[in-house]
C-alpha positions in Angstrom: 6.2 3.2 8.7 5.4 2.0 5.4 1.9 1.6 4.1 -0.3 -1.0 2.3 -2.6 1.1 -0.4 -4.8 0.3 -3.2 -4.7 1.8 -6.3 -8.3 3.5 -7.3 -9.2 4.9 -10.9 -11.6 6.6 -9.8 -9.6 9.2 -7.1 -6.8 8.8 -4.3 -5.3 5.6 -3.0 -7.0 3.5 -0.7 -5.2 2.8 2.4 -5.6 -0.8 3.3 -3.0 -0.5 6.7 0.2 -1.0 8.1 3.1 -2.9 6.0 4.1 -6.0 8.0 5.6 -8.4 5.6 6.4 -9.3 2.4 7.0 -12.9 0.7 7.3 -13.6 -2.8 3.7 -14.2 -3.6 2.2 -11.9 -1.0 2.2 -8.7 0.5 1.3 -8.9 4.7 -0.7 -5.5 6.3 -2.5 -5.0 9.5 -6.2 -4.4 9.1 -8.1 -3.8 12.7 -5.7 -5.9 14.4 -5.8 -8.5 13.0 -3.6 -9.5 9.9 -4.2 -9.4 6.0 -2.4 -10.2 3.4 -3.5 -9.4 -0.5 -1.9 -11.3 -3.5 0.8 -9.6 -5.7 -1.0 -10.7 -9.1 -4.3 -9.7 -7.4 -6.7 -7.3 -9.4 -6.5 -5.3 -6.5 -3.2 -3.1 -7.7 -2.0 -3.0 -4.3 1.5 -0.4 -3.7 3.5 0.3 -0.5 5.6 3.3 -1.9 3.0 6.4 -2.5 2.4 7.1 -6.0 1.0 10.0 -8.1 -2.4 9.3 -6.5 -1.8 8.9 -3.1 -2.9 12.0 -1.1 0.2 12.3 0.7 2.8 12.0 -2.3 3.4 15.5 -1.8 5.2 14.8 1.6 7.2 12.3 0.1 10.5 13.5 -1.7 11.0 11.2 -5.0 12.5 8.0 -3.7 12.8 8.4 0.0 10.0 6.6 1.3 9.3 5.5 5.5 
């Protein structure tokens, strides 16, 4: 299952939740059961695929993500 995570400069990746949907404005995640959804030209740098700083990038062989 993919995961919603937002970038921080400041140490790893914050996980936001669950990947539900995406549209071609928006990117849809679960957040306590209930349904969020963050703008893709949002300051918040949000990523589904983990990057560099993501804790679990390690786990992750380049290019095959959940």
């Amino acid at each position: 299952m993919n995961t919603v995570r937002q970038i921080c400069h400041f140490g790893p990746c914050i996980v936001l939740g669950p990947f539900l949907r995406e549209t071609r404005t928006r990117i849809y995640y679960r957040c306590q059961d209930k349904e969020a959804w963050v703008n893709k030209s949002s300051r918040l740098l949000v990523h589904i695929a983990p990057c560099p700083l993501c804790r679990d990038y390690e786990q992750y062989p380049e290019g095959h993500w959940d």
